[in-house]
N, C-alpha and C positions, 0 to 999 in steps of 0.2 A: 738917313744920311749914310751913305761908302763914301769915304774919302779914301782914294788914289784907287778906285776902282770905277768902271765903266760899264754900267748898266742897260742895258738892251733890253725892252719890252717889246713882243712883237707884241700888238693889239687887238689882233685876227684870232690868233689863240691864244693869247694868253703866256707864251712863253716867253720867260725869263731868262737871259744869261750875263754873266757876273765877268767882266774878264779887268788882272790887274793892269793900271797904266803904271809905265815904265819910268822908275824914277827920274830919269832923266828928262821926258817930256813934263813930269810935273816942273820940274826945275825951270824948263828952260820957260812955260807959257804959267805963270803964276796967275791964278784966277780966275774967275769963272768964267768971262766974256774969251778970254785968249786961248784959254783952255778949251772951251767950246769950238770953235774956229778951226782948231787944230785935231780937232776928233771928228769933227765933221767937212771935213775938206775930202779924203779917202771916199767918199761916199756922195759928191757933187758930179754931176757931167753937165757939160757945156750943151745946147743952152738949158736952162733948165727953168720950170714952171715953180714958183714957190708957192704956190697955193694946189700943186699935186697932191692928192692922199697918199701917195709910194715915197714922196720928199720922206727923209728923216727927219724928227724934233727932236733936239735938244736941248734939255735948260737945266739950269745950276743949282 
């Protein structure tokens, strides 16, 4: 568990990166469904396949 941290796995290689989330975004989206939502928006384009292996997963 990182709490107030956002963790990146690529899966291809294996790398890891760690970046903090901004206390502010923790404030404003409390939890892990809103919280997710909100980290993963940056990183949707219109339209989009959700069964692509390039989609990002996120979960809580």
């Amino acid at each position: 568990m990182h709490p107030g941290v956002l963790v990146k796995v690529d899966l291809e290689n294996g790398k890891i990166d760690r970046t903090p989330i901004l206390g502010e975004v923790l404030r404003n989206y409390l939890g892990g469904r809103g919280l997710n939502m909100r980290l993963l928006f940056p990183f949707l384009s219109r339209p989009a396949d959700p069964f692509d292996p390039a989609r990002p997963r996120f979960d809580s």
